[in-house]
VMD Tcl script that builds the backbone (N, CA, C; Angstrom):
set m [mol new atoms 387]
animate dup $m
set s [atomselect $m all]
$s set {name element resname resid chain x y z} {
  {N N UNK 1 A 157.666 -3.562 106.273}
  {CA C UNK 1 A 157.328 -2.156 106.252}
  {C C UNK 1 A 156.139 -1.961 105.323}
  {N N UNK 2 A 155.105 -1.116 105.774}
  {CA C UNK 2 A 154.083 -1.230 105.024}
  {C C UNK 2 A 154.419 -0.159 104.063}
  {N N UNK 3 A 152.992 -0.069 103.001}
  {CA C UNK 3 A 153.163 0.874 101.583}
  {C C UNK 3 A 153.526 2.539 102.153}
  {N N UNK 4 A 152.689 2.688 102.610}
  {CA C UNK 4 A 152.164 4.272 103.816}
  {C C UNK 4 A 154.115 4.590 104.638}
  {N N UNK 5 A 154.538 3.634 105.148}
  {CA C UNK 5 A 155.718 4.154 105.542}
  {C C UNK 5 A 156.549 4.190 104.509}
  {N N UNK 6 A 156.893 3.760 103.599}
  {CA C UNK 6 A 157.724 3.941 102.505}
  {C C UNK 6 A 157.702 5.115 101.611}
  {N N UNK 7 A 155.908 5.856 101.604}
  {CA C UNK 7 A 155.562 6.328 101.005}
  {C C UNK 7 A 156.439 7.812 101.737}
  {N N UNK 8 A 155.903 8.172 102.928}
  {CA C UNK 8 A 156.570 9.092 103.916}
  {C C UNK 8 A 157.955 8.854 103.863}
  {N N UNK 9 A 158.379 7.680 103.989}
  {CA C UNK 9 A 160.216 7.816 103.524}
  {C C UNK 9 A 160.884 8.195 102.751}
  {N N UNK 10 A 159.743 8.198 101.306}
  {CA C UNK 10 A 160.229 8.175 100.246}
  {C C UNK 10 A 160.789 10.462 100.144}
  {N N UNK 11 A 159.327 10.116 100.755}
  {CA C UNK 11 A 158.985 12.309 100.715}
  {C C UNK 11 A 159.980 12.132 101.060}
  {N N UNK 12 A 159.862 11.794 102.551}
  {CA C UNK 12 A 161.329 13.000 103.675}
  {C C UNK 12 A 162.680 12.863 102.611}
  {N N UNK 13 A 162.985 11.495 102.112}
  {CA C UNK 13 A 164.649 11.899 100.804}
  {C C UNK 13 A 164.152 12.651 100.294}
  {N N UNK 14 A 163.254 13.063 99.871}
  {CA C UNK 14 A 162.791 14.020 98.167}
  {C C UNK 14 A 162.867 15.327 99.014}
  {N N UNK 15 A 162.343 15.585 100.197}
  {CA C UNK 15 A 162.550 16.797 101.282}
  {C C UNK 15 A 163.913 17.399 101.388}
  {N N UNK 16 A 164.640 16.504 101.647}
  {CA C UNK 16 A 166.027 16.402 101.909}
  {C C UNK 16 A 166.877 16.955 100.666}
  {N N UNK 17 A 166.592 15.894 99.311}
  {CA C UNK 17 A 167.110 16.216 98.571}
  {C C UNK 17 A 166.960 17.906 98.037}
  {N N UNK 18 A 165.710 18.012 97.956}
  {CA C UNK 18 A 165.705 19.592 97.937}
  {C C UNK 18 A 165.712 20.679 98.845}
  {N N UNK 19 A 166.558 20.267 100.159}
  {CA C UNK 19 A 167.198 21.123 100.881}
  {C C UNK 19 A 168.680 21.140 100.859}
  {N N UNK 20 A 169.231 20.152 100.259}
  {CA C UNK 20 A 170.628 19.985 99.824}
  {C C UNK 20 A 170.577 20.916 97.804}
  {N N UNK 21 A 169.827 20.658 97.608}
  {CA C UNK 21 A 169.439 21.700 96.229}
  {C C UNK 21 A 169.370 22.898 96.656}
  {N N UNK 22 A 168.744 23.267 97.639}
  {CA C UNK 22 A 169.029 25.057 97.925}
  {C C UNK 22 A 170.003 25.403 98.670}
  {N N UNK 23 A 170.595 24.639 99.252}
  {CA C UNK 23 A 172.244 25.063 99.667}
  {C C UNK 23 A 172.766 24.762 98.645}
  {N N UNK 24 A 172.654 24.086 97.301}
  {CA C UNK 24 A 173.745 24.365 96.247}
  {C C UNK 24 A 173.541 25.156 95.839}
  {N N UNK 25 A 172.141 25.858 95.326}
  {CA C UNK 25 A 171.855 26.997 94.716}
  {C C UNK 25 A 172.170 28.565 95.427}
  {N N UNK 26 A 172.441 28.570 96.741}
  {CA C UNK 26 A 172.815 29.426 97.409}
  {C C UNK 26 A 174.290 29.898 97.835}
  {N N UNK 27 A 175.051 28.455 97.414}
  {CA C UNK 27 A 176.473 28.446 97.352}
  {C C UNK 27 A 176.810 29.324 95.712}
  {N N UNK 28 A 176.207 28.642 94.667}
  {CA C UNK 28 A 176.471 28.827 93.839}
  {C C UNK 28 A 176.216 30.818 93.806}
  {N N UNK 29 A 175.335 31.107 94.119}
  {CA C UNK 29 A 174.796 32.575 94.026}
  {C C UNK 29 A 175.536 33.385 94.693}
  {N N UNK 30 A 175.914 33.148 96.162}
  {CA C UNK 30 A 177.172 33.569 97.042}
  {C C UNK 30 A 178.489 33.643 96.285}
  {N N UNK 31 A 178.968 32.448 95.401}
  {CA C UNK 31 A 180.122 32.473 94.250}
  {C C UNK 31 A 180.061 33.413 93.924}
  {N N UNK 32 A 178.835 33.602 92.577}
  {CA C UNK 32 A 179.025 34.762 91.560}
  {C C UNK 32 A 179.270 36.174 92.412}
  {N N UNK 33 A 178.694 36.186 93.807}
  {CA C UNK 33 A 178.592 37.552 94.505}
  {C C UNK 33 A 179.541 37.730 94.745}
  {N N UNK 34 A 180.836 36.822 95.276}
  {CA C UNK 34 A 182.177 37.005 95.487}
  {C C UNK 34 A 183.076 37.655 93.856}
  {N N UNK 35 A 182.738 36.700 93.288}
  {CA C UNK 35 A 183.213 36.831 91.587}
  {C C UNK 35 A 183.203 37.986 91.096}
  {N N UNK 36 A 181.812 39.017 91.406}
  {CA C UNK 36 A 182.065 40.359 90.756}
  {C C UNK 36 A 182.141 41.086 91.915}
  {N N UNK 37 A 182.191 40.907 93.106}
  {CA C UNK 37 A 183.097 41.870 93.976}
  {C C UNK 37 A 184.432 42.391 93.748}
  {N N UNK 38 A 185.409 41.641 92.885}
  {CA C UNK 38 A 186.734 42.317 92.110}
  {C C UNK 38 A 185.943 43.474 91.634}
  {N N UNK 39 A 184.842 43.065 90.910}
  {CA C UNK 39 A 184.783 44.484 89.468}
  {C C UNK 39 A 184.278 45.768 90.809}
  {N N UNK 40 A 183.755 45.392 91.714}
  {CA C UNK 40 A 183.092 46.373 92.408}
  {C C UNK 40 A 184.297 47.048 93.025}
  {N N UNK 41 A 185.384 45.842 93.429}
  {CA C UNK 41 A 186.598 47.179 94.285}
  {C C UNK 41 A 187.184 47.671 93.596}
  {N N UNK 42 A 187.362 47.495 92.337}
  {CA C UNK 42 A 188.031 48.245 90.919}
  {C C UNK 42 A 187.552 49.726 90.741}
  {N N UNK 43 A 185.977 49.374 90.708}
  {CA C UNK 43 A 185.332 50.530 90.273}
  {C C UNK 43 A 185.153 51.533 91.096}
  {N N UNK 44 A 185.378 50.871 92.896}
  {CA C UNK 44 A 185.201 51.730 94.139}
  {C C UNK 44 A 186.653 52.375 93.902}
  {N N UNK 45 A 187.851 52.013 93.411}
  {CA C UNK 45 A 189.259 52.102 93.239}
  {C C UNK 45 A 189.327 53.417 92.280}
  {N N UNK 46 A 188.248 53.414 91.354}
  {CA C UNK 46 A 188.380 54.463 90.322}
  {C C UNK 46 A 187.651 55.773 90.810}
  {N N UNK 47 A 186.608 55.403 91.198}
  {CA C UNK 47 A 185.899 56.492 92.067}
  {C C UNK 47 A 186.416 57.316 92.575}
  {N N UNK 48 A 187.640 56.657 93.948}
  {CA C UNK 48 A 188.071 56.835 95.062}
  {C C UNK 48 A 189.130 57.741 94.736}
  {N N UNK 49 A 189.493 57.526 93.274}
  {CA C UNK 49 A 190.748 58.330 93.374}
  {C C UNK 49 A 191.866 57.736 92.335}
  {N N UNK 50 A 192.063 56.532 92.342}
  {CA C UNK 50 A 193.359 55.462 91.550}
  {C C UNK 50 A 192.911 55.600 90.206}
  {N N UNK 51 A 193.849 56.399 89.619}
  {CA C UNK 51 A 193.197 56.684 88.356}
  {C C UNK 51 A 193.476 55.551 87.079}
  {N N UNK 52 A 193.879 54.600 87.305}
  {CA C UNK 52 A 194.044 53.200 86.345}
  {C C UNK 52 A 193.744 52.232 87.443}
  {N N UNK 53 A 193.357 50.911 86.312}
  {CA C UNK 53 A 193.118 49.517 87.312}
  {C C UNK 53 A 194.906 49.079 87.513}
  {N N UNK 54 A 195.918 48.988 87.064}
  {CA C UNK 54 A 196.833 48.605 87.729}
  {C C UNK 54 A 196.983 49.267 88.714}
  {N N UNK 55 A 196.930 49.984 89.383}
  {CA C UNK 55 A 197.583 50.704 91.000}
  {C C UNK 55 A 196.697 49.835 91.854}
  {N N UNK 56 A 195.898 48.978 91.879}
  {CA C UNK 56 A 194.893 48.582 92.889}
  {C C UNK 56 A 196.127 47.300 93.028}
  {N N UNK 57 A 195.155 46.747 94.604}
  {CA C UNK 57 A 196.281 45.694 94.854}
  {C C UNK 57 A 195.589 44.561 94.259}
  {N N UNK 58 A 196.972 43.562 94.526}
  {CA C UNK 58 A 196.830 42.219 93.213}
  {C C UNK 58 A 195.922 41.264 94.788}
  {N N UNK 59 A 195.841 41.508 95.337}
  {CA C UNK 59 A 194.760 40.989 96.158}
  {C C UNK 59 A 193.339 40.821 95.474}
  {N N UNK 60 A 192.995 42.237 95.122}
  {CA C UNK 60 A 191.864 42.020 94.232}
  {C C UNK 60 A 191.317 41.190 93.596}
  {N N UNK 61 A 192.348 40.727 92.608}
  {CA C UNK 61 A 191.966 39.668 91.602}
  {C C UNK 61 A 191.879 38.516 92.209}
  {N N UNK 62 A 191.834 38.373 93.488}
  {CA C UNK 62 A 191.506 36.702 94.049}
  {C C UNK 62 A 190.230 36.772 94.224}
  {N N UNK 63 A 189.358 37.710 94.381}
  {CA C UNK 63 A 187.622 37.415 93.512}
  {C C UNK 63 A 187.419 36.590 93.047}
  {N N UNK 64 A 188.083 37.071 92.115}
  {CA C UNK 64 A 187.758 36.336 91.007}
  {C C UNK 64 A 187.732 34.818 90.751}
  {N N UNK 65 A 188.824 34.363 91.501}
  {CA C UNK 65 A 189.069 32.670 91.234}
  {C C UNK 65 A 188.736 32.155 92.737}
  {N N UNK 66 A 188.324 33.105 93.835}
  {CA C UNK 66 A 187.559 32.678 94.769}
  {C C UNK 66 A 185.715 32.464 94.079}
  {N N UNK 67 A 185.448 32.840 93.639}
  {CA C UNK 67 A 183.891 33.165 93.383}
  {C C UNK 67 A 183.756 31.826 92.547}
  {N N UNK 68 A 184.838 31.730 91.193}
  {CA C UNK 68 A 184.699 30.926 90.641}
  {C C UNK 68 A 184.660 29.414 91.118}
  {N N UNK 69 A 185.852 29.008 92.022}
  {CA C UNK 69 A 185.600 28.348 92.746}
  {C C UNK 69 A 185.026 27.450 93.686}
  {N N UNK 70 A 183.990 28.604 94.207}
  {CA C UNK 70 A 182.610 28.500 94.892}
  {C C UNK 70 A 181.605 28.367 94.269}
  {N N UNK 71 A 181.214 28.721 92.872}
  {CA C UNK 71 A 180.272 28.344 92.112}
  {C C UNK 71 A 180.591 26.746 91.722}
  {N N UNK 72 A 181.789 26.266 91.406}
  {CA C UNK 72 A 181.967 24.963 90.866}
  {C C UNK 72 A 181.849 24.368 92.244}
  {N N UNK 73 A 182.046 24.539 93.433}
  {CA C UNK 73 A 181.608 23.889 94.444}
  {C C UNK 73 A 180.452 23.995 94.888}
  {N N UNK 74 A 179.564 25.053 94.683}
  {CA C UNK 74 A 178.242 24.713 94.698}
  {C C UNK 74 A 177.434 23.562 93.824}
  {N N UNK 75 A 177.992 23.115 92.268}
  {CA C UNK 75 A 178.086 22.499 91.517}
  {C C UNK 75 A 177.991 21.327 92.177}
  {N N UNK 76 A 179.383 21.364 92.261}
  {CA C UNK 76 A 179.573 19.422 93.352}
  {C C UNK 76 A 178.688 19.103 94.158}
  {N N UNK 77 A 177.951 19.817 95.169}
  {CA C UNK 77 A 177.175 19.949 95.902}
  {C C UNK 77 A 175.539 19.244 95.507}
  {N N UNK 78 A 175.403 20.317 94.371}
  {CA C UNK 78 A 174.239 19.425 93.654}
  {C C UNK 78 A 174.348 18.528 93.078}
  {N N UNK 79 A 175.582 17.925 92.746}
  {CA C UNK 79 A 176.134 16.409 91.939}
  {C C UNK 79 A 175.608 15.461 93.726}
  {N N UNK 80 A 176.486 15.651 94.313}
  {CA C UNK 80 A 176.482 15.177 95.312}
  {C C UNK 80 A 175.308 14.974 96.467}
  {N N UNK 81 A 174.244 16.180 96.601}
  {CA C UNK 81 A 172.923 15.077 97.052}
  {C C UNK 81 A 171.896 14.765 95.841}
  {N N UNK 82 A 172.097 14.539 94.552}
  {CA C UNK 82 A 171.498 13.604 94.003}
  {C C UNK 82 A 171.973 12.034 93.850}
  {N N UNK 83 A 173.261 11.860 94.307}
  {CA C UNK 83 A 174.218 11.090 94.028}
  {C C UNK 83 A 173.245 10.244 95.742}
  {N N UNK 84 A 173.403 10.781 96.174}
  {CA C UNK 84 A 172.984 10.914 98.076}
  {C C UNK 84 A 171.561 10.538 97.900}
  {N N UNK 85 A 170.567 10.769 97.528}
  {CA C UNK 85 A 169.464 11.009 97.331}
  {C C UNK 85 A 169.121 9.518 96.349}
  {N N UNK 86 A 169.725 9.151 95.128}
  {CA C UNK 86 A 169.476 7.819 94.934}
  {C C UNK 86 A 169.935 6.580 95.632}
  {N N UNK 87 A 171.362 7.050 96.375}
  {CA C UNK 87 A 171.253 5.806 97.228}
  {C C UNK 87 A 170.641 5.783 98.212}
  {N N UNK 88 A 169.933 6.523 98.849}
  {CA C UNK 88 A 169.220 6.805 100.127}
  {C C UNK 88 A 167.555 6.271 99.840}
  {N N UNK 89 A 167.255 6.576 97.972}
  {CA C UNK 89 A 166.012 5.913 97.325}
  {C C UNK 89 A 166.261 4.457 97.229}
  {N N UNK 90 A 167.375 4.077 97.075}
  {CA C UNK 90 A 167.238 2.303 96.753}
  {C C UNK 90 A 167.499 2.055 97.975}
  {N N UNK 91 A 168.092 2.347 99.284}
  {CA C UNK 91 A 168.083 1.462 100.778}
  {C C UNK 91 A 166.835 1.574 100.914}
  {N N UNK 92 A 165.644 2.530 100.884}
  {CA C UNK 92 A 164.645 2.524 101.281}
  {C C UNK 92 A 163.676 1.599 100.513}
  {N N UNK 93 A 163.993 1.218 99.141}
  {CA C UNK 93 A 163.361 0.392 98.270}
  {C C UNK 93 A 163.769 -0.861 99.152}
  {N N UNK 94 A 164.422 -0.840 99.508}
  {CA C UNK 94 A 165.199 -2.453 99.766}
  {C C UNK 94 A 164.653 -2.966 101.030}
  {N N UNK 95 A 164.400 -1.658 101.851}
  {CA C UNK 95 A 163.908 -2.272 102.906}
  {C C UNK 95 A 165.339 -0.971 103.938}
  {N N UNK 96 A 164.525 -1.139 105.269}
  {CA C UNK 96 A 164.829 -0.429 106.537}
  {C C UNK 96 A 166.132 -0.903 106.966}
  {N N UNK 97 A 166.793 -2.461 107.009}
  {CA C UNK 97 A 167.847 -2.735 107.130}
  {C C UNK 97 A 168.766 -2.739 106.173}
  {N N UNK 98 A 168.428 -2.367 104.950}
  {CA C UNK 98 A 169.605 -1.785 103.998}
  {C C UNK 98 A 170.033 -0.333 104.404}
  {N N UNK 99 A 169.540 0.422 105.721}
  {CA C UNK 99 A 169.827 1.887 105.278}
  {C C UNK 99 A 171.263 1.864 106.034}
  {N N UNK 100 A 172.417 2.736 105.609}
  {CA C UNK 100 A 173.437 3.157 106.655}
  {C C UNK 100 A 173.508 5.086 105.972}
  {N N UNK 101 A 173.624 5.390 106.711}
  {CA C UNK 101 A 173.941 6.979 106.813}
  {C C UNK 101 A 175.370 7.653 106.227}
  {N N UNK 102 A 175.208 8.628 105.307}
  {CA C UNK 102 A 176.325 8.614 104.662}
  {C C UNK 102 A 176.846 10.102 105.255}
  {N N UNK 103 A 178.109 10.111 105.697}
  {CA C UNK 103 A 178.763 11.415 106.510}
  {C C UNK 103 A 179.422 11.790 105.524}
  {N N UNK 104 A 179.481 11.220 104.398}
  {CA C UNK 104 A 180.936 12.000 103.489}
  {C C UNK 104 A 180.131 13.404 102.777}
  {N N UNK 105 A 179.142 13.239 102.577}
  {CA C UNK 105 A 178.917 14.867 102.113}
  {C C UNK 105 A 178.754 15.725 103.072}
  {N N UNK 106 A 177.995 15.313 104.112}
  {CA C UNK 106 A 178.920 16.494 105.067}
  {C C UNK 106 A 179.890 17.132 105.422}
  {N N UNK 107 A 180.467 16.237 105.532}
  {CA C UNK 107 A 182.523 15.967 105.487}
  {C C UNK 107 A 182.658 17.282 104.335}
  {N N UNK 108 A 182.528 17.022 103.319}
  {CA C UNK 108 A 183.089 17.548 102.199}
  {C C UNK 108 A 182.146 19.098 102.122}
  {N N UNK 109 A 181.061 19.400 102.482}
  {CA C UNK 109 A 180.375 20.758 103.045}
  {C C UNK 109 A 181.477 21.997 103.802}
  {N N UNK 110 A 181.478 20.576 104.780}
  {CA C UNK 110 A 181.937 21.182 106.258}
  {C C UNK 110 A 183.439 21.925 105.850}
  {N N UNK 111 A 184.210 21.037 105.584}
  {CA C UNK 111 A 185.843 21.347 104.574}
  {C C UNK 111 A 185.932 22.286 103.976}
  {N N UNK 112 A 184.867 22.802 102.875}
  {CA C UNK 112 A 184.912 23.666 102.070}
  {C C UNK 112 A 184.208 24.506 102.323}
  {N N UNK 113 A 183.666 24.763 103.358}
  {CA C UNK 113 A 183.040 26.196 104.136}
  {C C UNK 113 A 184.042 26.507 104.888}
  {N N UNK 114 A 184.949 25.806 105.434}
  {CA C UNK 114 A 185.777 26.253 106.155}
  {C C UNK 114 A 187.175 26.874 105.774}
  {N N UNK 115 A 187.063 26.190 104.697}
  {CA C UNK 115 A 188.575 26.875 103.554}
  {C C UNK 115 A 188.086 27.955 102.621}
  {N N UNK 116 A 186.565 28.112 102.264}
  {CA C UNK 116 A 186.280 29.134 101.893}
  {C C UNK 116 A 186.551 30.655 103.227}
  {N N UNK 117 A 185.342 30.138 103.673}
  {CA C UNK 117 A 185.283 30.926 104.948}
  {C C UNK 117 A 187.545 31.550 105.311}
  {N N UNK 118 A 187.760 30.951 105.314}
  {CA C UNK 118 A 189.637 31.137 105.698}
  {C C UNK 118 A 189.986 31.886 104.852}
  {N N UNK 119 A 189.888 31.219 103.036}
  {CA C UNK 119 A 190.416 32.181 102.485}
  {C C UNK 119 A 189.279 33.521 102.537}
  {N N UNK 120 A 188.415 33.800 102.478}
  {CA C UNK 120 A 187.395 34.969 102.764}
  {C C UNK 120 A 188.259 36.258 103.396}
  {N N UNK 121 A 188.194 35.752 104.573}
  {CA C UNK 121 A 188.994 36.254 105.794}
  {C C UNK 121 A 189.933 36.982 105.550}
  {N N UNK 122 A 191.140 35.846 104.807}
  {CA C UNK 122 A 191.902 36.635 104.636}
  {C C UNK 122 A 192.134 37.630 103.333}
  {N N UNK 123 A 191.342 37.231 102.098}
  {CA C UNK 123 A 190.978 38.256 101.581}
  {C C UNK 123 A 190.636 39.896 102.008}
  {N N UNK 124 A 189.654 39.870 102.582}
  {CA C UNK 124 A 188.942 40.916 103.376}
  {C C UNK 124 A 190.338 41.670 104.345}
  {N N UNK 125 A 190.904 40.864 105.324}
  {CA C UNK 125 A 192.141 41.784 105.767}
  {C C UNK 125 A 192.747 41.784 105.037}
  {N N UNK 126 A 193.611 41.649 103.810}
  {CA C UNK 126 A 194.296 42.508 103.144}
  {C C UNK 126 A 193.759 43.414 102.388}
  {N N UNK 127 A 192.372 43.434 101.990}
  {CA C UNK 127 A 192.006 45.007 101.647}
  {C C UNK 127 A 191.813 45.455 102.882}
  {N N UNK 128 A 191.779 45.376 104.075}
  {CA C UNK 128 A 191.730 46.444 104.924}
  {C C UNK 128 A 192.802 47.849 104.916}
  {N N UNK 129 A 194.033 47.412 104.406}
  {CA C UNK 129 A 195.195 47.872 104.439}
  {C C UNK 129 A 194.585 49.343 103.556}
}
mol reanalyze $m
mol bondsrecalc $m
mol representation Tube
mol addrep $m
């Protein structure tokens, strides 16, 4: 493999890696937005009429440790394509037949969008009530 293709290999991981960096940074930002959505239905709660924060439902407070949640998994996320990103730099150091393709951070994306996404859901219908 010549210098010139390695060089372009090298970008497209560094490309990569910082498109797996802005889906962590966007997970993480989506978190905090979940996180103070409690304080927002509290305060829509006081507005509305409920004249203390206990009368609101205990639904509410799963914001809170949903958001949090999602920020520390945005976290992993950025652990995880730098983790991705150096082994993907040394197969390419090594040469074209060292590379194999790694599915587990997808895997682990895919999982936790989907159990977010679930619990979301059902968050959201029980404040419908």
């Amino acid at each position: 493999m010549t210098q010139d293709n390695r060089i372009s290999d090298h970008l497209a991981n560094e490309r990569t890696f910082l498109a797996w960096i802005r889906t962590s940074l966007g997970i993480i930002a989506f978190g905090f937005v979940i996180e103070k959505f409690g304080l927002f239905m509290k305060q829509m709660g006081l507005i509305v009429g409920k004249s203390n924060v206990q009368n609101l439902s205990p639904s509410q407070g799963y914001s809170e440790i949903i958001g949090i949640l999602t920020v520390g998994f945005g976290t992993v996320i950025g652990l995880l394509a730098y983790i991705n990103f150096k082994k993907t730099e040394k197969h390419i150091l090594q040469g074209a037949s060292a590379y194999r393709p790694s599915g587990s951070i997808y895997a682990v994306l895919i999982f936790a969008i989907m159990t977010m996404g679930i619990f979301l859901l059902m968050y959201l219908i029980q404040n419908i009530q």
